[in-house]
N, C-alpha and C positions, 0 to 999 in steps of 0.2 A: 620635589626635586629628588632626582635617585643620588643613593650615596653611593661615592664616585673613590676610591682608593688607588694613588699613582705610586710606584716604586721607582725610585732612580738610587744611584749607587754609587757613592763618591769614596777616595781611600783620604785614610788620614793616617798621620804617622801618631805611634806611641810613643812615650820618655824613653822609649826605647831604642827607639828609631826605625818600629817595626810597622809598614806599612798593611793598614785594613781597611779593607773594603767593608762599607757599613751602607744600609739603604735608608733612605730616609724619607717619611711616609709621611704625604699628605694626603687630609680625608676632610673628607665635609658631610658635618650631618644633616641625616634625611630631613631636616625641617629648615637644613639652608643659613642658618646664621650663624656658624662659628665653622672657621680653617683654621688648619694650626700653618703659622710658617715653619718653613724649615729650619733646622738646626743650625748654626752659623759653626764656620769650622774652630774659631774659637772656643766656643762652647762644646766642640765636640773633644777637643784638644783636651778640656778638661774635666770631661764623663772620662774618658780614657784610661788619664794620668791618676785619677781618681778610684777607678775602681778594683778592687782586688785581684793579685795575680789569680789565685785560684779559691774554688772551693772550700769552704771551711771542709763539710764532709761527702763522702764518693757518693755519686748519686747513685741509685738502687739498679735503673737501670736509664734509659732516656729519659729525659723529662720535656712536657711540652705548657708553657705558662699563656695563659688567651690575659692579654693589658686591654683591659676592659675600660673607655674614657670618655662615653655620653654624657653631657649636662642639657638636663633640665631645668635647671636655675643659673644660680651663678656661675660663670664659665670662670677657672684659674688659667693664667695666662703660663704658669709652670708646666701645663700636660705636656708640652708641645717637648720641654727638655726632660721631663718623668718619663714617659713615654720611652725615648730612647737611649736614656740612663739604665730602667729597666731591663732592655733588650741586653743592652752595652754589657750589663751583669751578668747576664746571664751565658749569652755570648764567649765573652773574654774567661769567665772559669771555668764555663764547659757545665755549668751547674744544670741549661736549661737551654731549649729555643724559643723565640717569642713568636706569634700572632697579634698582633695588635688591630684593636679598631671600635669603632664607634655603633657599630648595628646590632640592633638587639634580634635580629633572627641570629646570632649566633646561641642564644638560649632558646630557638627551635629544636623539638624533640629529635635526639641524635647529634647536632652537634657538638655538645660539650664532650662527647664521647675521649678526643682524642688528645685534651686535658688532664693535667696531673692538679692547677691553680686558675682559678681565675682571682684576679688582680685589678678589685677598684681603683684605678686611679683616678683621683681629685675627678670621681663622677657625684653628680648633685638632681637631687630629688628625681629621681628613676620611682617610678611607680610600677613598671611589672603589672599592666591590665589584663594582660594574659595567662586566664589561669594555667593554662599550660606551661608556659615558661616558668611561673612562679616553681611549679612544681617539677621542673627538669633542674632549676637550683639547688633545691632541698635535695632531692635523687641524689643528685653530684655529690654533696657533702655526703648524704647519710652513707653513698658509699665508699668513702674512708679517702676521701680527697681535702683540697684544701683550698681556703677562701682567706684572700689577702684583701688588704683595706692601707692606700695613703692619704691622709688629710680627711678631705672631704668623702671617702668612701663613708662615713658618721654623717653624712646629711642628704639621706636617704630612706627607705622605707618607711616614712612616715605612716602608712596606711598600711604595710606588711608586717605586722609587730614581730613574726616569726621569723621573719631576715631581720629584723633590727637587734632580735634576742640573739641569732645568730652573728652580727657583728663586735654584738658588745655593749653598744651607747649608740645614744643618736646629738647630733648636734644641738647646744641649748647654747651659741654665742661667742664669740672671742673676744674674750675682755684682754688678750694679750695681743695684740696687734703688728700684723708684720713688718710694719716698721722701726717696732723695740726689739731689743735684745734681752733675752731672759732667762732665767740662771735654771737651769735643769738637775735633779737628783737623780741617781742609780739605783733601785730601790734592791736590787739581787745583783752585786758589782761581779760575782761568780757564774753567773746563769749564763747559758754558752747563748746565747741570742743577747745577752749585751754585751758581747765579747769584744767587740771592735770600740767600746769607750774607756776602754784599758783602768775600769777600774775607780774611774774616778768622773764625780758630775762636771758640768759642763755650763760655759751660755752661749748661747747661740742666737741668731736672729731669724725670726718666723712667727707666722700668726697660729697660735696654738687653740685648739678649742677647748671648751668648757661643754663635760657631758652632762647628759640625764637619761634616767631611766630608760629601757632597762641597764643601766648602768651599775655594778655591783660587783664589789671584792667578791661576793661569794663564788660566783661563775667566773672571775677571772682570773688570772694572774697576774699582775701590773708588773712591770720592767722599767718602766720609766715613767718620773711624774715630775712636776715643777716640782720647786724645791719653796714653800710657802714659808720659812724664813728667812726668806730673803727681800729686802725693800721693794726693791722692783719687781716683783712679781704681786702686782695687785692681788686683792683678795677677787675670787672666783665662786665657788661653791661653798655652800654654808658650811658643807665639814671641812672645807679645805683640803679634799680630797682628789686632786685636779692632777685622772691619769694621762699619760700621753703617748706609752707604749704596750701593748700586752698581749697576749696569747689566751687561748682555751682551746679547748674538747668539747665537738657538739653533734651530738646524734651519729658519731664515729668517725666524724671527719674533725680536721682542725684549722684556726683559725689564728691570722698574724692583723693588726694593728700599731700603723702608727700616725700618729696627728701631725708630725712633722712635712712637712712637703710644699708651703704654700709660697716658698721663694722661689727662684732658678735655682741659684748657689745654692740650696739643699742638695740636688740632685750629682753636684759634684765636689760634696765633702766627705773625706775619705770615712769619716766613723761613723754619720749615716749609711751610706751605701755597704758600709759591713753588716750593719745592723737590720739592712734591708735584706742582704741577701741570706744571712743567717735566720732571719724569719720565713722567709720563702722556702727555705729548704727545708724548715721544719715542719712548714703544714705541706710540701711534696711530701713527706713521712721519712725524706735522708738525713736531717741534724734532729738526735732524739734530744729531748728537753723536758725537762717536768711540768707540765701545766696545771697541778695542783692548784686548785682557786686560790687564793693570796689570806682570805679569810680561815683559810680551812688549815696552811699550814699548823704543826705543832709548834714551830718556835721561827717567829717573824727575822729574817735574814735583817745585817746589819744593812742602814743605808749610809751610801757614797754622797752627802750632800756636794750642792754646790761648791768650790775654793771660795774661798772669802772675795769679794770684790776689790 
């Protein structure tokens, strides 16, 4: 079955009472077993109300982001509202335009050209048998571009170890499940990509993962991690080192991570979606941030744990 992408275009009002026209995109992958339905205007109602008036910082000059959401495993029933929360961000601050979609000829040689990010969203076990493509990914980053990752962007390249080293971690499980709610730390409550948690942890409800190798403070930077004293936050990894948000520097491009994404209501909570779009603009190269690996600091920033329960 060929993959088939239809655009229709409905307005919806802001809290503002500002009428947009937004499109809303269904597609079906080339192997035929998953559609997303459309957005319900409910749910559009509150990506909207949700997401920031403006940019944190002025973009450099236009920016173009490709929402990249093939699965080859488990499909999350959330792309459907990520997908156009994403856009909604980008969109409404002016930070970005989107392209979205599901066909891997878009990492045919020359198309990533007219990308500033590509943006896994909740994609799952992508194998990239193309050595071509594999190596029009690499190109991209190495030159000085930027590779975003929600949720499940971590349970992929299983066979690619060089896109896995490049995301960060890969999937090892979710002993947090998204039907609990779970107390979150701030590990840098001043680092301008966690600027939209005002400072202080959080709990939230979502299925969080549990990484493994190449997983490593030394290559990365963490911004956000459960907060493991807290009861309900079962134990997870043996050090108890269980990241959930983070940046780095890789081959001279940069890269944004976060594990959050596996509900709808993520995609229209107002301190995620800052913290999305604050990440995004840092691997476009417009919000500067230190990605100094977390290990490597001199002196380990104070953390924001959770409020008491």
């Amino acid at each position: 079955m060929r993959n088939k992408t239809r655009l229709t275009r409905r307005t919806f009002l802001t809290a503002a009472g500002t009428a947009v026209a937004v499109p809303t995109v269904l597609s079906r992958l080339a192997f035929g077993q998953r559609t997303l339905k459309p957005v319900t205007d409910d749910e559009m109602k509150k990506i909207l109300d949700a997401v920031p008036e403006k940019a944190t910082a002025k973009p450099a000059k236009p920016r173009k982001m490709l929402i990249f959401w093939r699965c080859e495993g488990f499909f999350h029933g959330s792309i459907r509202v990520g997908n156009e929360a994403l856009r909604v961000l980008g969109d409404k601050t002016g930070a970005y335009e989107s392209v979205i979609t599901d066909d891997m000829a878009v990492f045919d040689p020359g198309k990533l050209d007219e990308f500033d990010v590509v943006m896994f969203n909740n994609t799952t076990r992508l194998k990239f048998d193309d050595e071509k493509r594999r190596k029009n990914v690499m190109d991209f980053i190495k030159s000085g571009r930027g590779i975003c990752g929600i949720h499940a962007a971590t349970d992929n390249f299983y066979d690619w170890p060089e896109a896995a080293e490049m995301m960060g971690g890969l999937f090892d499980g979710h002993p947090w499940g998204g039907g609990g709610t779970w107390a979150f730390q701030i590990e840098e409550p001043d680092h301008p990509i966690n600027k939209g948690f005002g400072g202080k942890g959080f709990l939230i409800k979502d299925e969080i993962y549990k990484m493994k190798d190449p997983y490593s403070r030394e290559n990365l930077r963490i911004l956000v991690g459960l907060d493991m004293t807290k009861k309900r936050n079962h134990k997870g990894r043996e050090d108890d080192d269980n990241a959930v948000a983070w940046i780095r520097e890789y081959e001279g491009g940069r890269v944004f991570y976060c594990s959050l994404g596996h509900n709808n209501e993520i995609f229209w909570t107002p301190a995620v979606l800052q913290h999305y779009l604050d990440g995004i603009q840092y691997a476009m190269g417009d919000l500067k941030a230190d990605a100094t690996p977390s290990a490597k600091l001199a002196k380990r920033p104070a953390i924001a744990p959770c409020p008491e329960e």
